[in-house]
C-alpha positions as CSV (number, residue, x, y, z in Angstrom):
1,X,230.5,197.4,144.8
2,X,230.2,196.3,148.6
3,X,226.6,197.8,149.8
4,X,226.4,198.2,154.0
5,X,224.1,196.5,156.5
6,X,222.9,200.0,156.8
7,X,222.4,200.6,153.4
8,X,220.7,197.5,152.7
9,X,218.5,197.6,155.9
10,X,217.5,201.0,155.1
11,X,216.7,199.9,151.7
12,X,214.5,197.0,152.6
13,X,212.9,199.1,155.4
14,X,212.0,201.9,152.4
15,X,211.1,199.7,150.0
16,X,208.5,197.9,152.8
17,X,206.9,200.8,153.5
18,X,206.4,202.3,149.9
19,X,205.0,199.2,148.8
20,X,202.7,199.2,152.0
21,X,201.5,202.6,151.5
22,X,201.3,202.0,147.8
23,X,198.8,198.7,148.3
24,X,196.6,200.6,151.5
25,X,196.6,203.7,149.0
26,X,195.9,201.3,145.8
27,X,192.5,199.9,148.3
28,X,191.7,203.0,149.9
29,X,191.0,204.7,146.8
30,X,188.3,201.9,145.3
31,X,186.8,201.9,149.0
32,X,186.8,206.0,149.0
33,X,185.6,205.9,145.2
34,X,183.0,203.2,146.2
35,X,181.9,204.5,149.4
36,X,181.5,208.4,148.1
37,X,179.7,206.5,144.8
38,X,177.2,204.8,147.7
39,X,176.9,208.3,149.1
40,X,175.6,209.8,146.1
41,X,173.5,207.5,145.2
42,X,171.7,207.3,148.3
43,X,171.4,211.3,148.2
44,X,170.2,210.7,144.4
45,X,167.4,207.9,145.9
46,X,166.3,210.2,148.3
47,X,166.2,213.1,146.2
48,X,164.6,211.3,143.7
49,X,161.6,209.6,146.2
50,X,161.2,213.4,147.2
51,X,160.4,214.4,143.4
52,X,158.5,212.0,143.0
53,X,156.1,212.9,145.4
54,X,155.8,216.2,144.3
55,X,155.1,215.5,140.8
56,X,152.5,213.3,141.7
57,X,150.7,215.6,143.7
58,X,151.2,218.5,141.2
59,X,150.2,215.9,138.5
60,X,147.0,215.8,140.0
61,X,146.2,219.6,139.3
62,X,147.1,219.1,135.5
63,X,145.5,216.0,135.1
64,X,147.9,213.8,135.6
65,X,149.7,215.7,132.6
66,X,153.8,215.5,133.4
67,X,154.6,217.8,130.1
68,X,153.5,221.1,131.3
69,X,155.4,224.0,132.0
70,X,154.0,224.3,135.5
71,X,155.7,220.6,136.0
72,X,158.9,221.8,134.6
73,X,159.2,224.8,136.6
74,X,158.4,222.5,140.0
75,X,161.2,220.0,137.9
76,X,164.2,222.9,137.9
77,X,163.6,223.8,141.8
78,X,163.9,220.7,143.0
79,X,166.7,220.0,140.6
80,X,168.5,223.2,142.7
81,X,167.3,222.0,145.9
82,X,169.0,218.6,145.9
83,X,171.8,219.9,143.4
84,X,170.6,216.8,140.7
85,X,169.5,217.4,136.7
86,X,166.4,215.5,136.7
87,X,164.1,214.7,133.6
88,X,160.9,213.3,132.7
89,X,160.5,210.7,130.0
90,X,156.8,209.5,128.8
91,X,155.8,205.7,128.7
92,X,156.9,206.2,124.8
93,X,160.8,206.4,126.3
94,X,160.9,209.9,124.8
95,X,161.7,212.9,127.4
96,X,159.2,215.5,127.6
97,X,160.7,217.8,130.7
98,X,163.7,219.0,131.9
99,X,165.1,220.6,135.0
100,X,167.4,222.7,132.9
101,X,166.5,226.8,133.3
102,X,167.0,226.9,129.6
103,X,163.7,227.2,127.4
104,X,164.8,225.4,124.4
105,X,166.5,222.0,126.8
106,X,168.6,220.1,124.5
107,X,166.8,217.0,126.0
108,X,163.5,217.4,125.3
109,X,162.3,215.2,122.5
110,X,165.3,212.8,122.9
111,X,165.0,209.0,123.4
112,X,166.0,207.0,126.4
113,X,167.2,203.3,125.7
114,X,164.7,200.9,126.6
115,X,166.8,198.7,128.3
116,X,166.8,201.6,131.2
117,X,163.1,201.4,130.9
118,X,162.3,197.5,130.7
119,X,164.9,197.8,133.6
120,X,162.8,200.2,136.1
121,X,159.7,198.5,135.0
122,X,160.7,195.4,135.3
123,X,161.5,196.6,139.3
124,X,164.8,197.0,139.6
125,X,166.7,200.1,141.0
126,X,168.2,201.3,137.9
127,X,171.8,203.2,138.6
128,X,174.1,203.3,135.9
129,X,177.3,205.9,134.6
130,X,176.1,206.5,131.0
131,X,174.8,209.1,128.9
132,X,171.7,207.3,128.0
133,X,171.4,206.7,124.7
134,X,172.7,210.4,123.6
135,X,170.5,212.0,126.2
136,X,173.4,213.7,127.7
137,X,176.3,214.8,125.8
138,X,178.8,213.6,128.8
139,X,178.8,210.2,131.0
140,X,177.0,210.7,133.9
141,X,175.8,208.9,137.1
142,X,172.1,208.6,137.0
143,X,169.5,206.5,138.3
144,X,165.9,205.8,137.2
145,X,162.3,205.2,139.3
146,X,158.9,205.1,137.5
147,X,156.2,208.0,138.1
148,X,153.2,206.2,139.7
149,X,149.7,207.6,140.3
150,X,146.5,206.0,142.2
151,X,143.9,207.2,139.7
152,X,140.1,205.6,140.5
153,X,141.5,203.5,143.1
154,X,144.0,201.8,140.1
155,X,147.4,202.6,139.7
156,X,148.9,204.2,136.7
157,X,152.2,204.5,135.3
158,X,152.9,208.1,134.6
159,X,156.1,207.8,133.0
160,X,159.6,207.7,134.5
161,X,161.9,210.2,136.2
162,X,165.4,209.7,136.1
163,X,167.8,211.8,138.3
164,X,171.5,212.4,137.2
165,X,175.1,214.4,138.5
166,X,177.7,214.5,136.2
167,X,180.4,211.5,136.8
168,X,183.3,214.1,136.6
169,X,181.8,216.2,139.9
170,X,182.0,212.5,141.3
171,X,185.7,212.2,140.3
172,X,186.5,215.8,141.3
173,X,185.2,215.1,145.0
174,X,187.1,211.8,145.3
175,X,190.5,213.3,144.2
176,X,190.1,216.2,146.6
177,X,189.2,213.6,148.8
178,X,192.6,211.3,147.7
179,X,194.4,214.1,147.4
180,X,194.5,215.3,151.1
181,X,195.1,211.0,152.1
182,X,198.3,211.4,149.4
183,X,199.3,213.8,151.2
184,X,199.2,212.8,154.7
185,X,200.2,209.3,153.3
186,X,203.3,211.2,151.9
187,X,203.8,213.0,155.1
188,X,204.0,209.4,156.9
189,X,206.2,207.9,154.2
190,X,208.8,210.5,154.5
191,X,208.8,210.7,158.2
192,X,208.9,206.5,158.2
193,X,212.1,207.0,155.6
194,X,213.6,209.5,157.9
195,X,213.5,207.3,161.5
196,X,214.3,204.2,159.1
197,X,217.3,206.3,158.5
198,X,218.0,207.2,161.8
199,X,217.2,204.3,163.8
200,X,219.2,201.9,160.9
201,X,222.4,204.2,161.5
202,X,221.9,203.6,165.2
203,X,221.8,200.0,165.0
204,X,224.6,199.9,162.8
205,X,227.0,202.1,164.0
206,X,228.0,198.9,167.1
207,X,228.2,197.0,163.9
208,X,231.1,199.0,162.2
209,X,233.0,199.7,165.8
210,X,233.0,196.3,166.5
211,X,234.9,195.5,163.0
212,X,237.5,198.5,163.6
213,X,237.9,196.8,166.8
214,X,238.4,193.4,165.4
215,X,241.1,194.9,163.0
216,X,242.6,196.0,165.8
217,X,242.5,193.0,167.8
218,X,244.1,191.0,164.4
219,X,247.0,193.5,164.9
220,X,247.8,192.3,168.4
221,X,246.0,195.1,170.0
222,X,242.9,194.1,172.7
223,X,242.7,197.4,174.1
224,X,239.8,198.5,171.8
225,X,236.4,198.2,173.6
226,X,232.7,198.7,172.0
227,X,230.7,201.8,173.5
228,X,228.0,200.5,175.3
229,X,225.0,203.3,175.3
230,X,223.3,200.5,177.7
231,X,220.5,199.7,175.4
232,X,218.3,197.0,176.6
233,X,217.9,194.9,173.5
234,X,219.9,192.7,171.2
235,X,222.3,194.9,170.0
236,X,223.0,195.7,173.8
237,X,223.9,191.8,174.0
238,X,225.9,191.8,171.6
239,X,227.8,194.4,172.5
240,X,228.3,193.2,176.3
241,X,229.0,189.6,174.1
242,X,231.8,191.0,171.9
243,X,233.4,193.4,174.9
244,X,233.2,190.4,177.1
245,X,235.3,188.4,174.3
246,X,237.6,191.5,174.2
247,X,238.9,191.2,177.7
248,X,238.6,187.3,177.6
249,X,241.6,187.9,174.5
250,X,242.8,190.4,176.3
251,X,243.5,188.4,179.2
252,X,244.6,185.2,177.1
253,X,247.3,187.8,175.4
254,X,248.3,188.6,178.8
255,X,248.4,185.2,180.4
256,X,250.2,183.9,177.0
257,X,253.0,186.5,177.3
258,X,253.2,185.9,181.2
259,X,253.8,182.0,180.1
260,X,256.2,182.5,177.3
261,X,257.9,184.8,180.0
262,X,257.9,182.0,182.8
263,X,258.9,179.2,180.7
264,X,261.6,181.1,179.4
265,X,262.7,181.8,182.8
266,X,262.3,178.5,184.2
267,X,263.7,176.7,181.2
268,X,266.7,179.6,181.6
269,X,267.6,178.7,185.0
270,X,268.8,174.9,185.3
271,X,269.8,175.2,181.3
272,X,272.4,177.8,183.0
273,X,273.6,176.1,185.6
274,X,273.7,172.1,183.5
275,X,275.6,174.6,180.7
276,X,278.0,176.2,183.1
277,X,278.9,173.2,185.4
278,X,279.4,171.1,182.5
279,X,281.5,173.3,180.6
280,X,283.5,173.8,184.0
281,X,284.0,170.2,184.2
282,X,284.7,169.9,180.3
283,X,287.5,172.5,180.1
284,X,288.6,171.8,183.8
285,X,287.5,174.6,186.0
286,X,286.4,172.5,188.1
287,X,288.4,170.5,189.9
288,X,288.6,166.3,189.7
289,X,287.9,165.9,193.0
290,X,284.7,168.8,193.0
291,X,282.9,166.8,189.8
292,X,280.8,164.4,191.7
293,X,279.4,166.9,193.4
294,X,278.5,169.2,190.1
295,X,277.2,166.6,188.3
296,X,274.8,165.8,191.3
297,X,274.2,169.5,190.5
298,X,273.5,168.8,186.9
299,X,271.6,165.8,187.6
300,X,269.0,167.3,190.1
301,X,268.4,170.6,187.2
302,X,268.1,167.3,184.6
303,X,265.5,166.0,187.0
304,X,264.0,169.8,187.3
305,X,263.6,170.3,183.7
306,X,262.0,166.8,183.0
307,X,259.3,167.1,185.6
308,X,258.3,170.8,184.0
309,X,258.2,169.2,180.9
310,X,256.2,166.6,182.4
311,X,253.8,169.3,184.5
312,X,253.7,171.6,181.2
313,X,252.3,168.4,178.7
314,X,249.8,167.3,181.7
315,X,248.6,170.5,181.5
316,X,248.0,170.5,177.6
317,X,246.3,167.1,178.0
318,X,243.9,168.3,180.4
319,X,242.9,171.6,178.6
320,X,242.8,168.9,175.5
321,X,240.2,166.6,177.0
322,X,236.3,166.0,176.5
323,X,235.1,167.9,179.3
324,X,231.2,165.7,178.5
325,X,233.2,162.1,178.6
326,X,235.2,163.0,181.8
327,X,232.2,164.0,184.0
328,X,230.8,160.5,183.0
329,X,233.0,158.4,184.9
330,X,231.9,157.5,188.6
331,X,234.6,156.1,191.5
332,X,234.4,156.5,195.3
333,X,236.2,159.3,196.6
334,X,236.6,158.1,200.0
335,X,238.8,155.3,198.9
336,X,240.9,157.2,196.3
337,X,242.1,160.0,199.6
338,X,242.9,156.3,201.7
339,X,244.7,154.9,199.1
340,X,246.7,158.1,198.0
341,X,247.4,158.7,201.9
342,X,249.2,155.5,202.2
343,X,251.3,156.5,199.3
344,X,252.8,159.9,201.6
345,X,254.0,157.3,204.4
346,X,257.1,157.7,203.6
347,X,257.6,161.6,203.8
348,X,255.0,162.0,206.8
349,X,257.5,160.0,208.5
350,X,260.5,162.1,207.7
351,X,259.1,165.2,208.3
352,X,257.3,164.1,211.7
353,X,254.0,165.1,210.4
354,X,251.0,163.5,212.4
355,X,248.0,163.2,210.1
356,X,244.1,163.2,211.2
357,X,242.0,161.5,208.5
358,X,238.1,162.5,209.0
359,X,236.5,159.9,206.5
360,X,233.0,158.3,206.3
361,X,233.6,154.3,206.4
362,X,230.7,154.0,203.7
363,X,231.6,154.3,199.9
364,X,230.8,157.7,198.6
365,X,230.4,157.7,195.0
366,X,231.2,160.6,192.4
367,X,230.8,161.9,189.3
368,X,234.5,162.4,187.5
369,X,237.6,160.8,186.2
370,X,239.1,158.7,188.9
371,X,243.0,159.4,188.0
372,X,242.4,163.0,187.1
373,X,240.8,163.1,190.7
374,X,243.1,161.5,192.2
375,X,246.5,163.8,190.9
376,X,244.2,166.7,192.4
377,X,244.3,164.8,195.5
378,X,247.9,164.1,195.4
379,X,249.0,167.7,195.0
380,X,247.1,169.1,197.2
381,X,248.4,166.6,200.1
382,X,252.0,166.8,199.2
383,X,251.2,170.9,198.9
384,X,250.3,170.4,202.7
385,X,253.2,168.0,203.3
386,X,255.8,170.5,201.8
387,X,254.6,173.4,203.6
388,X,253.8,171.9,206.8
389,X,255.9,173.0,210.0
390,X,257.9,169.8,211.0
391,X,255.9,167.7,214.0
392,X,252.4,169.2,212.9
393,X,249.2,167.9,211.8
394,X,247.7,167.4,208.3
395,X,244.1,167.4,208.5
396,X,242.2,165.3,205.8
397,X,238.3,165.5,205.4
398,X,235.4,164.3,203.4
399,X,232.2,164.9,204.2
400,X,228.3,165.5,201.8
401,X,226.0,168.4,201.6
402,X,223.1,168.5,199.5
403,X,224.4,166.5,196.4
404,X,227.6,167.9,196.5
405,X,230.9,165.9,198.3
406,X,233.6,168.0,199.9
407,X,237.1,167.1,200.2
408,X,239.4,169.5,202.8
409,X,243.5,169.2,203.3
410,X,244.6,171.5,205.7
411,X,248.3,171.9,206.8
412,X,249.8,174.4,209.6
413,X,252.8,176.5,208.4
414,X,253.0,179.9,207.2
415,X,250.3,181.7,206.2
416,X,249.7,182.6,202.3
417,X,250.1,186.5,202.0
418,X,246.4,188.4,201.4
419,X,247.8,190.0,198.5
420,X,248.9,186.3,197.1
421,X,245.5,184.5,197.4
422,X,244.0,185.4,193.8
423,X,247.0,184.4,192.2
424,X,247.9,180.7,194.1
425,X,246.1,179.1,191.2
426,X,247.9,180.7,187.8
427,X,250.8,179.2,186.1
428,X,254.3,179.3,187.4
429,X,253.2,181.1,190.4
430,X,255.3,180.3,193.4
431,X,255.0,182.3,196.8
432,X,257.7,183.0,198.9
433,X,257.3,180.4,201.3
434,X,257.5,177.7,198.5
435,X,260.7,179.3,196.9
436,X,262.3,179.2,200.0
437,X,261.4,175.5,201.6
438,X,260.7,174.3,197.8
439,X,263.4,175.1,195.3
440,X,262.8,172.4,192.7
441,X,259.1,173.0,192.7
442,X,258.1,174.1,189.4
443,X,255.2,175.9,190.0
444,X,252.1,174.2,188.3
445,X,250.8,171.8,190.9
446,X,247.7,174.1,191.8
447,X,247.5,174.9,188.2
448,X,246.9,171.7,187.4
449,X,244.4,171.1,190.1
450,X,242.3,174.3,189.2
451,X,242.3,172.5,185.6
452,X,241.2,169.6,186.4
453,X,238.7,170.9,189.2
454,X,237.4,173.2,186.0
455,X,237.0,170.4,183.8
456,X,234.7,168.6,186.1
457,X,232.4,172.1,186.5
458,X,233.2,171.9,190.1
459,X,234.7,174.7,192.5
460,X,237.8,174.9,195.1
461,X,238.1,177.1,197.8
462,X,241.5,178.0,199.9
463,X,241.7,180.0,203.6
464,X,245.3,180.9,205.1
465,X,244.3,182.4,208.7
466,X,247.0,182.5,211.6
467,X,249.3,180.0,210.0
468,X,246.6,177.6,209.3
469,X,246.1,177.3,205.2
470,X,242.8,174.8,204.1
471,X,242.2,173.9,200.8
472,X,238.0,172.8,200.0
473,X,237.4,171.2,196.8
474,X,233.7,169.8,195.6
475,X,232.7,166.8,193.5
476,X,229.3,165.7,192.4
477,X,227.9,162.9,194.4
478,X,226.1,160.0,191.6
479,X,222.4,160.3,192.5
């Protein structure tokens, strides 16, 4: 049987508390018991040092005589005054008065252990729960103190008084006493069991959306999103976490389709035209004298498809890559833009394009993979040298701030529509402007360089104002 977070949290929570309450109930009672027993017996000691003064002094009228009736009759209203039986026993350890209204006392003539007498003698403070020796018929609490007179200027033992309360008036108060703490303890308990309920159910109820969410998600649907009540606490976390993964796979879903969409159309487009020219040629639509030119056709799509192919597998590469071993690397970016400059000669030429190259003559060393750097580099200056207007200026730049390097290529041409700037970096995106002047572009390039730029944990920036388009990347410069 599968048992819930929220069952067993509610469990463990219950079972906590019951075995708290049950251990501080367990110690409060033999504290309670103990501390009313402490209480008694110091009203018992008091009451007992009160009697004794009084039976000394009316000892003295009766010459020094503790069996007389007037003795007993002084005995019984003290007894009612402090609420304590009290008795008198002789040196002999037999008792010879009672508090008890009753003429014929049931514990007159009785003998009293003489272990409780060798004890008070002896000095101690004699408190026991007993019925000593048969005295009493039930256990009682009772304590002992010996009856001392100054007779001729020489003290006298008298006999002993011992002061009792029966041990069940003891028990009665301390369960009145336990019973109103069981109570309240109960109260508590049931109120703890009912927020334990409450707040578990609270904390679990993200718990079981998030896993009807996840089912959904495992059927293809990311639309599902955790409620967020805006608590300020872990569970809050966790829910920002898991609707924060949400869109992330909702996004991925998206982007994924978009690709499978854009491949397909891409890979749809030169397939069509190699398939139709060649079957033209094949079953001989197309004229002998027209084939050259088709299969020039044919051989620029050829060219199309492999450098998608091509664009599409350096893509997989990078995202492939160990992100901690490529940002170990160190090269001098400053050489890497001179070098891959000389390597445009050729099309700056034919296009007329004039280039101004703002770089420091002093190595400038950087944190990153040198080739990875450098195909960044590359596409983003033939990026400028496609969309360039014929007889303008490609501006190149590299300069530091802080412990950063930045690297600028900035071309004058058309200006990237508003609405296009968010998406210049996604796949297969193409603007206008490069479907018109670009045709076999493919649609990766700034892909790739966001990629690579991501990889290295660094940031690139673009501006299109007034025909003017800039593109700012950063690098890390070695310390």
């Amino acid at each position: 049987m599968r048992r819930s977070i929220y069952f067993r949290n509610f469990i463990t929570t219950a079972m906590t508390v019951l075995l708290s309450f049950t251990i501080l109930g367990g110690l409060f009672s033999m504290w309670s018991y103990n501390f009313m027993a402490r209480d008694k017996k110091r009203e018992m000691a008091v009451a007992a040092e009160n009697t004794l003064r009084y039976i000394v002094t009316q000892s003295t009228y009766t010459d020094y005589d503790i069996t007389t009736l007037d003795m007993r009759l002084t005995l019984s209203i003290l007894s009612r005054i402090s609420g304590f039986d009290m008795i008198l026993v002789s040196n002999s350890g037999t008792v010879v008065s009672c508090s008890d209204a009753e003429l014929n006392c049931p514990h007159i003539g009785k003998p009293v252990p003489y272990e409780a007498l060798y004890s008070i003698l002896a000095g101690e403070d004699y408190a026991s729960t007993t019925e000593l020796g048969g005295v009493y018929q039930e256990m009682r609490y009772v304590i002992g103190r010996p009856i001392r007179a100054e007779i001729s200027g020489a003290s006298y033992n008298l006999g002993y008084l011992f002061v009792s309360v029966d041990s069940r008036v003891l028990v009665s108060m301390w369960r009145q006493f336990a019973g109103i703490f069981m109570m309240i303890t109960f109260s508590v308990m049931c109120l703890s069991f009912l927020l334990s309920l409450v707040t578990t159910k609270r904390q679990t109820e993200p718990l079981g959306e998030m896993a009807r969410a996840a089912r959904r998600f495992a059927r293809g649907d990311f639309s599902k999103r955790v409620t967020d009540p805006g608590r300020d606490d872990e569970t809050g976390e966790l829910i920002q976490a898991f609707n924060a993964m949400a869109d992330s796979l909702q996004r991925s879903e998206k982007l994924r389709t978009e690709f499978i969409a854009n491949i397909s159309h891409e890979l749809k487009t030169p397939m069509t035209i190699i398939a139709g020219f060649s079957d033209g040629i094949l079953d001989g639509t197309i004229p002998p004298e027209n084939e050259a030119k088709y299969l020039q056709v044919i051989s620029s799509e050829t060219k199309r498809l492999a450098r998608l192919v091509a664009s599409m597998l350096d893509l997989s590469r990078l995202q492939a890559e160990d992100v901690v071993a490529i940002r170990r690397g160190t090269f001098d970016i400053a050489e890497v833009l001179r070098i891959t400059l000389l390597g445009f000669e050729g099309k700056l030429e034919t296009k007329r394009l004039d280039v101004e190259a703002e770089l420091p003559e002093e190595s400038m060393l950087v944190r990153g993979d040198k080739d990875a750097i450098t195909r960044v580099v590359y596409n983003l200056i033939d990026n400028a040298v496609k969309f360039a207007e014929s007889g303008s200026t490609i501006k190149l730049g590299l300069w530091k701030r802080g412990d950063h390097a930045y690297v600028s290529v900035e071309d004058t041409g058309e200006t990237i529509p508003e609405e296009e700037m968010p998406l210049i970096f996604d796949r297969f995106h193409k603007a206008d402007r490069a479907r018109s002047q670009n045709p076999e572009g493919v649609g990766l390039g700034l892909h790739l360089v966001k990629t690579i730029l991501d990889n290295h944990n660094e940031d690139i920036y673009v501006t299109s104002r007034d025909g003017v388009t800039k593109f700012v990347f950063t690098l890390t410069i070695v310390s």
